[in-house]
VOBA-1610 file (N, C-alpha, C; in pm, whole numbers, padded with zeros to 5 digits, always signed):
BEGIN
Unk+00477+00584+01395Unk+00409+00653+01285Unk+00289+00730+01339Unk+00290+00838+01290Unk+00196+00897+01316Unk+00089+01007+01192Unk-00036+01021+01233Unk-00112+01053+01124Unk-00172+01173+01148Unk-00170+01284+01075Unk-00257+01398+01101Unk-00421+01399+01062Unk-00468+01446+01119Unk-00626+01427+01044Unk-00729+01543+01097Unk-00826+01551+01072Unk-00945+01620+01095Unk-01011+01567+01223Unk-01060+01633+01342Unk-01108+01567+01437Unk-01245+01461+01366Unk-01267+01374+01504Unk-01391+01294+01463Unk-01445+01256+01587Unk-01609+01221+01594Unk-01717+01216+01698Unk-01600+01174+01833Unk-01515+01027+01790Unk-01503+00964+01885Unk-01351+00974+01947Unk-01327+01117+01891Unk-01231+01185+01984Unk-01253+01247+02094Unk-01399+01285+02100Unk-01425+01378+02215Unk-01425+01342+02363Unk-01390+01211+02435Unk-01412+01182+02541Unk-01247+01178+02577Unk-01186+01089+02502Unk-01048+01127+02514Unk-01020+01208+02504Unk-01017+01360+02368Unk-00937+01483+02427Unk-01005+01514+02565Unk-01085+01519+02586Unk-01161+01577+02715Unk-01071+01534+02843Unk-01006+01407+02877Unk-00936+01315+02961Unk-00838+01374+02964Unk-00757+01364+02813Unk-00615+01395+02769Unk-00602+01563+02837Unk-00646+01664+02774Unk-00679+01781+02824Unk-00714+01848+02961Unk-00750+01736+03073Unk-00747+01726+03234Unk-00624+01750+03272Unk-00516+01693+03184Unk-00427+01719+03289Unk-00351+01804+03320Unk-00291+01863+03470Unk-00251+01973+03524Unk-00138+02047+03416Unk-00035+01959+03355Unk+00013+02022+03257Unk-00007+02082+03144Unk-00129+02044+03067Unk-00213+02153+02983Unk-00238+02281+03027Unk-00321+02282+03162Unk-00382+02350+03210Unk-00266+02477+03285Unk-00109+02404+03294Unk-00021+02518+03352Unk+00076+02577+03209Unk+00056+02505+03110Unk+00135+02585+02950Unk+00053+02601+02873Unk-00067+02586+02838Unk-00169+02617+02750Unk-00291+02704+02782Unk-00363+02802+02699Unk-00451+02873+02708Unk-00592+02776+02761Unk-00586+02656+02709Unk-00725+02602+02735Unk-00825+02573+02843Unk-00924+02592+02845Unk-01029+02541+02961Unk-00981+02537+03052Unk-00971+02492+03189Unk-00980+02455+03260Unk-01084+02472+03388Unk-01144+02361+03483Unk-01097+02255+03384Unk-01150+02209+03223Unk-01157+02150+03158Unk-01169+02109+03003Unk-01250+01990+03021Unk-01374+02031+02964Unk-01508+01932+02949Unk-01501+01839+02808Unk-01584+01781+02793Unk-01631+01745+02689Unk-01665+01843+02557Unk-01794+01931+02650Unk-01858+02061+02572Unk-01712+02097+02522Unk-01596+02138+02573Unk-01505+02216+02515Unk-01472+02136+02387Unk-01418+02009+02412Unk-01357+01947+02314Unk-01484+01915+02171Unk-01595+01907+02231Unk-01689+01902+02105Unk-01716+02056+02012Unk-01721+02130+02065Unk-01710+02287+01980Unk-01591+02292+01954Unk-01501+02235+02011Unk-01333+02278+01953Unk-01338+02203+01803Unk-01406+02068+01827Unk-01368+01973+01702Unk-01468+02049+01576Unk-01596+02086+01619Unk-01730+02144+01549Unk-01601+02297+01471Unk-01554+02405+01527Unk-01484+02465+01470Unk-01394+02439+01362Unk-01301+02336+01404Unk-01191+02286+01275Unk-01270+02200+01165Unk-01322+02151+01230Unk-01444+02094+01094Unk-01491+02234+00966Unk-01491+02341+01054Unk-01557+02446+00945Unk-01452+02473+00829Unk-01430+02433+00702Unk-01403+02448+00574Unk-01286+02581+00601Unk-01366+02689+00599Unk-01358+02803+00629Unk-01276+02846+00740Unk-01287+02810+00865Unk-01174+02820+00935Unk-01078+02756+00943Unk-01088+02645+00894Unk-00904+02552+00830Unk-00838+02600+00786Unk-00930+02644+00663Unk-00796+02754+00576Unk-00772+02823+00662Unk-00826+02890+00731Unk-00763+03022+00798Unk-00610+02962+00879Unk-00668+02862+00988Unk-00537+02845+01094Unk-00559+02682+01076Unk-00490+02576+00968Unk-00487+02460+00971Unk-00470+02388+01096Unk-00564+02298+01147Unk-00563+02245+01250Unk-00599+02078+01276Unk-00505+02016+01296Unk-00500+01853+01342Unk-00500+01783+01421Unk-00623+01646+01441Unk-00539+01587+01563Unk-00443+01460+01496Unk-00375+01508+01641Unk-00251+01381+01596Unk-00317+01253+01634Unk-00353+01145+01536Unk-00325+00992+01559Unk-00243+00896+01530Unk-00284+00775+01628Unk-00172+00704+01585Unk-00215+00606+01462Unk-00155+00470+01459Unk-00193+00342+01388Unk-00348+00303+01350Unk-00345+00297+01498Unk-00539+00266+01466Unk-00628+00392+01529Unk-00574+00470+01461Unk-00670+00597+01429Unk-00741+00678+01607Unk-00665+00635+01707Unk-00621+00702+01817Unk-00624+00847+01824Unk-00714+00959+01912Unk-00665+01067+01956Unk-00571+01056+01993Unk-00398+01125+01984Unk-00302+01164+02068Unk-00248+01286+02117Unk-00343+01384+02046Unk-00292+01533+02089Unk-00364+01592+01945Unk-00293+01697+01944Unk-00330+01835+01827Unk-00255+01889+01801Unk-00189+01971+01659Unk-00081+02027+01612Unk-00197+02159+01507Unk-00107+02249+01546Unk-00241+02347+01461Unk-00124+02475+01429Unk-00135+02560+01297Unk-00076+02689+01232Unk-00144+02812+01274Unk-00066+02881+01386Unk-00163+02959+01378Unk-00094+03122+01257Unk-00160+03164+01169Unk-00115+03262+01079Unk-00053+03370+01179Unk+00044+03419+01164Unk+00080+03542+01229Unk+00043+03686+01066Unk+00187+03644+01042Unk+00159+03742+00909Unk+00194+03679+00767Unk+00180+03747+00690Unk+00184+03707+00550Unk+00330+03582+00543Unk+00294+03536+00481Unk+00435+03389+00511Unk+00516+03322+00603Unk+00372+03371+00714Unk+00459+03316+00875Unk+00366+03250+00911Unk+00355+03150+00978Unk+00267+03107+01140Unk+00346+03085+01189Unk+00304+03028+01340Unk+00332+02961+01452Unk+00270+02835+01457Unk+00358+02745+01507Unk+00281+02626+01580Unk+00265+02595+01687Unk+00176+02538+01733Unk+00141+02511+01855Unk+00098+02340+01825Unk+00071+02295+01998Unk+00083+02165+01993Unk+00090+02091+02112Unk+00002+01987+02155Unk+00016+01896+02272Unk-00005+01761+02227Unk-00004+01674+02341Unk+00033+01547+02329Unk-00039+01472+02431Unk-00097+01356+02490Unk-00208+01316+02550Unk-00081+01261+02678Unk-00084+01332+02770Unk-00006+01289+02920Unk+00090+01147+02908Unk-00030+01029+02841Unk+00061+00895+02853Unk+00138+00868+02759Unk+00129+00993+02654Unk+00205+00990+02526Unk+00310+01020+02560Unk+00399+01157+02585Unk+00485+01198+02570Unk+00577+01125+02633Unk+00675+01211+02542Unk+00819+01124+02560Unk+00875+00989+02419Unk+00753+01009+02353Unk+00770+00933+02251Unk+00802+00940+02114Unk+00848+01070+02122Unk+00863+01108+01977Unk+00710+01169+01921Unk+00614+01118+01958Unk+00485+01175+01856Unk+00489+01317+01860Unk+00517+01384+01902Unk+00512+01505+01915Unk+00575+01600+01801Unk+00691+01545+01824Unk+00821+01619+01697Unk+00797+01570+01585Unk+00747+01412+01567Unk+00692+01379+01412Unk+00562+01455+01396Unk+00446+01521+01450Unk+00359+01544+01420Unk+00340+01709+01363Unk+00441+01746+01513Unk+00507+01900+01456Unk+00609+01915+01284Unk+00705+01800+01227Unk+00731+01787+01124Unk+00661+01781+01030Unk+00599+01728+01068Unk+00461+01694+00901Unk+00378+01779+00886Unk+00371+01884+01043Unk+00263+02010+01004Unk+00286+02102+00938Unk+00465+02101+00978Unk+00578+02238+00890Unk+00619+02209+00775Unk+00553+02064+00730Unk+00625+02038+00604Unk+00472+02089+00483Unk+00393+02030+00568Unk+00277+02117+00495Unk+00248+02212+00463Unk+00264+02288+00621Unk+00284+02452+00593Unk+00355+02546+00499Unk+00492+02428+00463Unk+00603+02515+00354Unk+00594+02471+00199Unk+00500+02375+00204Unk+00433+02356+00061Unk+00328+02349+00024Unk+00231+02405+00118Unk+00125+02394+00101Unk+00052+02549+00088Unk+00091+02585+00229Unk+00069+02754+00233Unk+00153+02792+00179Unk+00309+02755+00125Unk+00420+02850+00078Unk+00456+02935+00217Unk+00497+02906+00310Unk+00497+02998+00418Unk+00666+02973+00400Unk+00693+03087+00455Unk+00857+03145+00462Unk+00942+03080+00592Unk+00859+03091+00708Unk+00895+03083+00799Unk+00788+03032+00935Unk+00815+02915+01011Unk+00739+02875+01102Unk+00815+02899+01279Unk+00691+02963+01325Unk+00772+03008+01451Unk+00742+02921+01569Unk+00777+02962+01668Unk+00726+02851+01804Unk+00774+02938+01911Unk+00672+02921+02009Unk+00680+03058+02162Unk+00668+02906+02257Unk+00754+02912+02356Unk+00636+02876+02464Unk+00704+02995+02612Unk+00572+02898+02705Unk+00645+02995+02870Unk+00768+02952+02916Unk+00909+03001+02996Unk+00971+03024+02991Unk+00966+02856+03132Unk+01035+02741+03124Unk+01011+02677+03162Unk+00920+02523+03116Unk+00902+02581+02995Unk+00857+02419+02947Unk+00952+02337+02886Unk+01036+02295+02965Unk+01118+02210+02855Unk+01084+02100+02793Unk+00936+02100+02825Unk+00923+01908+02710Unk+00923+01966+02605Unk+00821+02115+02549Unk+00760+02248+02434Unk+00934+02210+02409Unk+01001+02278+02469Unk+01142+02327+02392Unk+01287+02217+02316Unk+01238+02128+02400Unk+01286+01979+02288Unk+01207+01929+02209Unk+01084+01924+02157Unk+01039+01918+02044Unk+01050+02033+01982Unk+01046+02113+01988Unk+01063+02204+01897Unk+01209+02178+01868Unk+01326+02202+01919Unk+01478+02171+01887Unk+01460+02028+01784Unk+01405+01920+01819Unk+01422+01776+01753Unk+01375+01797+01616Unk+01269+01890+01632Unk+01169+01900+01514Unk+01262+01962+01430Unk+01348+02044+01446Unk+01461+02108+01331Unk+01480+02273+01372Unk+01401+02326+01497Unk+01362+02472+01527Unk+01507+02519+01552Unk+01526+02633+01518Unk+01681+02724+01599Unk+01584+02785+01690Unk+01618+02770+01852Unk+01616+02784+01938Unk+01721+02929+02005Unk+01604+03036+02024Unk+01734+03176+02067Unk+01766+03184+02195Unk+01902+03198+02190Unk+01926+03235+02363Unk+01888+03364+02408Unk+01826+03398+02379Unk+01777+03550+02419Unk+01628+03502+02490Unk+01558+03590+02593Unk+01408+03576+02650Unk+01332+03682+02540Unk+01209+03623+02509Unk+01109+03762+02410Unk+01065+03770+02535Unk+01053+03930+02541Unk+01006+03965+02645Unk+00824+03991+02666Unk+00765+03968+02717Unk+00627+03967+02736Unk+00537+03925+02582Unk+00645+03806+02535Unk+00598+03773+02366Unk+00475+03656+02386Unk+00434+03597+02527Unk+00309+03527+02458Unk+00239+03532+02599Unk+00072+03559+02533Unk-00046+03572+02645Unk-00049+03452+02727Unk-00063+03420+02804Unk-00163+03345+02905Unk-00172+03350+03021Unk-00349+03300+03019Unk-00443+03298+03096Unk-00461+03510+03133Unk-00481+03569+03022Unk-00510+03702+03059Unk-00346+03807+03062Unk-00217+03716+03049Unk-00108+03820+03053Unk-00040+03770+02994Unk+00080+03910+02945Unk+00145+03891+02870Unk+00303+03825+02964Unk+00336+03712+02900Unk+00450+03686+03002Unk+00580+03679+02885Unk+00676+03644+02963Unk+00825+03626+02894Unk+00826+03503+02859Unk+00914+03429+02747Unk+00878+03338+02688Unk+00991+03288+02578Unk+01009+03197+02540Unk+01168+03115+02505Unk+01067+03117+02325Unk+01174+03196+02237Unk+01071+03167+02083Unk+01213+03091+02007Unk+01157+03036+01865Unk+01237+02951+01810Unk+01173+02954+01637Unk+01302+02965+01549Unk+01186+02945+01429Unk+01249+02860+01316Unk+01174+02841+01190Unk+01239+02707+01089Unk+01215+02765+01004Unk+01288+02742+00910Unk+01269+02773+00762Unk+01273+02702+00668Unk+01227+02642+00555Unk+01201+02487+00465Unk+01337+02432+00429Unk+01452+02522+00424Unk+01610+02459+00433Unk+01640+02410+00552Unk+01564+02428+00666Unk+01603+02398+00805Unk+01548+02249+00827Unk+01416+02215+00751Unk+01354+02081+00759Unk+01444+01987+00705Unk+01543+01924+00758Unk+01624+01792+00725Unk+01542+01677+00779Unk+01541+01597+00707Unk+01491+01442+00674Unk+01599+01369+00800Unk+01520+01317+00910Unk+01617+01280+00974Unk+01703+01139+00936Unk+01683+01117+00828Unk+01720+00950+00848Unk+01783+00973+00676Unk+01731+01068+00586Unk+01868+01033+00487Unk+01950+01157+00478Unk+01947+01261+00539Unk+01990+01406+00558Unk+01943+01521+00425Unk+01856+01460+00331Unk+01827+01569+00254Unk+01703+01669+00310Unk+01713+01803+00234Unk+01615+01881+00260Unk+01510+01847+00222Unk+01387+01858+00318Unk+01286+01836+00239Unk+01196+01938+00118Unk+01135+01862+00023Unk+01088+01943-00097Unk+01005+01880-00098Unk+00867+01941-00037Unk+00698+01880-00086Unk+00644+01951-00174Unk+00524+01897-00234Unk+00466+01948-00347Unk+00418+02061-00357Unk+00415+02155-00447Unk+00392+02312-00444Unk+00250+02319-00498Unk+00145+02276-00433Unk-00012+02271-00497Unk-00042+02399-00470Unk-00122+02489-00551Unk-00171+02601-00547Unk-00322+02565-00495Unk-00365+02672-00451Unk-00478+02673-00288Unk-00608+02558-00423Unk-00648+02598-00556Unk-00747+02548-00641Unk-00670+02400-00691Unk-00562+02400-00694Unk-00512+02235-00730Unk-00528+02188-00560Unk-00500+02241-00471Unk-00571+02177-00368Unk-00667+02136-00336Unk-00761+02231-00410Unk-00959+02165-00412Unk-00973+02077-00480Unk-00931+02076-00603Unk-00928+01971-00702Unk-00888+01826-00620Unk-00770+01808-00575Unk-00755+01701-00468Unk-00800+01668-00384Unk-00895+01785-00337Unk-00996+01737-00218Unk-01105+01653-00299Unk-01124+01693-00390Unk-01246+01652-00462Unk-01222+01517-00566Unk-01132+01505-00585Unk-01062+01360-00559Unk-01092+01287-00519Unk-01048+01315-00392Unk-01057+01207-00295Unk-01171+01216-00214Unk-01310+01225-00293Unk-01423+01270-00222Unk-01521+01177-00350Unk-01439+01166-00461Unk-01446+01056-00549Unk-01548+01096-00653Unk-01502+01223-00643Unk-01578+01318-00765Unk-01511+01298-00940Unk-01588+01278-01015Unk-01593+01316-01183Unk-01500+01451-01159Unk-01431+01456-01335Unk-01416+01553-01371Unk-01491+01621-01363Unk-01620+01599-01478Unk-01743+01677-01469Unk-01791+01749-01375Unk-01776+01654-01250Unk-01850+01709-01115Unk-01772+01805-01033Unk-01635+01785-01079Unk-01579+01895-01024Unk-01536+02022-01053Unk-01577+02017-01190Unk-01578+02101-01311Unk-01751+02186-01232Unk-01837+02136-01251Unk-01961+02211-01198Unk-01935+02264-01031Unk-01888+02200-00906Unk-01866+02172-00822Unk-01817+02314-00799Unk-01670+02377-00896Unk-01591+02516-00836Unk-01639+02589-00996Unk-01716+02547-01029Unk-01731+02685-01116Unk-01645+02702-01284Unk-01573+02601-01308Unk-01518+02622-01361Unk-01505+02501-01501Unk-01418+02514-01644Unk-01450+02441-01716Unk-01381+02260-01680Unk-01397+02193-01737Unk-01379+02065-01768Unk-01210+02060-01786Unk-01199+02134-01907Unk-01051+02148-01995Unk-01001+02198-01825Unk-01049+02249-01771Unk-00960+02305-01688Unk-00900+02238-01551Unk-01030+02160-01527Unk-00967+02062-01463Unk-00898+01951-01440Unk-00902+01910-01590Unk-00795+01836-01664Unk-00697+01869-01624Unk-00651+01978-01665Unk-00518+02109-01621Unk-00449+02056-01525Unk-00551+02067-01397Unk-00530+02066-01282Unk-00489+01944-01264Unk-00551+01860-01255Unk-00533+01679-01257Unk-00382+01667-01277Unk-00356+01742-01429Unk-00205+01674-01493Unk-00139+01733-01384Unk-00133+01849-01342Unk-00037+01917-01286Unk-00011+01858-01120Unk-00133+01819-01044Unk-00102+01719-00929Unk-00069+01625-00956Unk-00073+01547-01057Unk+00020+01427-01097Unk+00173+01476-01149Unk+00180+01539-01178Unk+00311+01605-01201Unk+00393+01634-01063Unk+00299+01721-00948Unk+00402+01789-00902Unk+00438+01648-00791Unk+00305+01542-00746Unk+00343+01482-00593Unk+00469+01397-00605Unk+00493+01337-00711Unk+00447+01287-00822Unk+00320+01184-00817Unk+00273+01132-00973Unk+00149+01033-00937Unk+00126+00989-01056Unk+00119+00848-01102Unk+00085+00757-01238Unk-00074+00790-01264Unk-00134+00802-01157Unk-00304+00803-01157Unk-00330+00903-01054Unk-00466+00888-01031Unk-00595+00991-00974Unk-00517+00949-00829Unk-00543+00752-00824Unk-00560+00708-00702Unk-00425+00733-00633Unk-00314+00725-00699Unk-00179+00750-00595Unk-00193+00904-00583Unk-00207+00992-00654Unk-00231+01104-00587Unk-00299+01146-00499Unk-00432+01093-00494Unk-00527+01068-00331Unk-00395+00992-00209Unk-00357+00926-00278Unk-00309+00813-00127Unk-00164+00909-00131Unk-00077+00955-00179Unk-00008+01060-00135Unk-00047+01184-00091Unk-00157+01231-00135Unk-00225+01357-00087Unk-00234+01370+00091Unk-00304+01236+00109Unk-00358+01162+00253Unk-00208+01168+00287Unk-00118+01067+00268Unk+00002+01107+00341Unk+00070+01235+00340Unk+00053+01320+00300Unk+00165+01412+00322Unk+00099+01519+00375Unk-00098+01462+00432Unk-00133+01577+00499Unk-00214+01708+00461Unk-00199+01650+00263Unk-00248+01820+00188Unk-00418+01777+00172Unk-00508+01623+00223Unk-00605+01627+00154Unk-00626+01451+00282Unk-00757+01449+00276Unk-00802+01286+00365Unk-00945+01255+00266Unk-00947+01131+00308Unk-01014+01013+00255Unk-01189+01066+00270Unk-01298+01088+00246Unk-01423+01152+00304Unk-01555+00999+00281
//
């Protein structure tokens, strides 16, 4: 099992470790080598409100709340991103990877409404190119030619993409269908689970009381949810909202 979340203080020495190693440093844009300083402004960034929305970004943990890597959207165009994604050296090979990449695309296709999720890597990563395949990706036999930067160039590169009919449930074979929260029934759930009043969340975005009522019924409607509180504790699982 694995958990997506928002970085925190006492990730930063581990990604810093995790991020040393030579294989980051030969398929990924990052640092090298990769300090601390890096991993503390990296976490200080996704923390910003404001740039989440922009390119949603997670680290992967495990059970007891473990750094194991990062899974992040980056927007290309209107109803697309890409994902990207690593895994902490002593991890891989374990599956965390492809569950963490699943739960990011399942977000992405009900959360952003995105059409389509893509995936690049360099031409030679095959750990990148079986998670992506496991994860549910169609994988092209064709090379994109000079389709992704690094370290300063444009190189050739193996792409792959999913679409929300493509996300099969590996274990009962249905498609998956997550909840269709609109970007303000999403605040509303943040504010939830932040253990805010109507009232307060009614003053909070500006808006009336009656209206957030609205909102309430309708996230209990869509996750589904009997109360406030299973809609927080499904919110948290499925990734659209965490505990503050």
């Amino acid at each position: 099992m694995v958990l997506l979340r928002l970085p925190e203080a006492h990730d930063v020495a581990t990604m810093a470790l995790g991020c040393q190693d030579p294989e980051v440093a030969r398929w990924t844009n990052l640092p090298s080598p990769y300090t601390e300083h890096d991993a503390r402004s990296w976490a200080q960034k996704v923390n910003n409100p404001v740039h989440w929305w922009d390119e949603p970004t997670w680290v992967i943990a495990d059970t007891e709340n473990r750094w194991c890597g990062s899974v992040h959207l980056e927007s290309e165009q209107e109803g697309a991103a890409r994902v990207r994604f690593l895994v902490a050296p002593e991890l891989r090979g374990r599956g965390i990877a492809t569950r963490a990449v699943r739960l990011a695309c399942r977000w992405g296709f009900s959360s952003l409404r995105l059409n389509v999720i893509t995936w690049r890597a360099l031409i030679g990563n095959e750990a990148a190119r079986s998670v992506a395949q496991q994860a549910g990706f169609s994988v092209h036999n064709q090379i994109m030619r000079r389709g992704l930067a690094h370290r300063g160039k444009l190189m050739d590169c193996w792409f792959a993409d999913l679409i929300p009919d493509d996300l099969v449930d590996a274990h009962s074979g249905q498609v998956w269908s997550g909840p269709q929260l609109t970007r303000r029934e999403r605040e509303v759930l943040h504010a939830m689970a932040a253990g805010l009043s109507n009232r307060e969340i009614a003053d909070s975005l500006g808006i009336s009381e009656n209206t957030v009522k609205n909102h309430v019924r309708s996230i209990l409607e869509k996750l589904p949810a009997k109360s406030r509180m299973e809609a927080v504790v499904k919110g948290v699982q499925e990734g659209i909202t965490r505990l503050t």
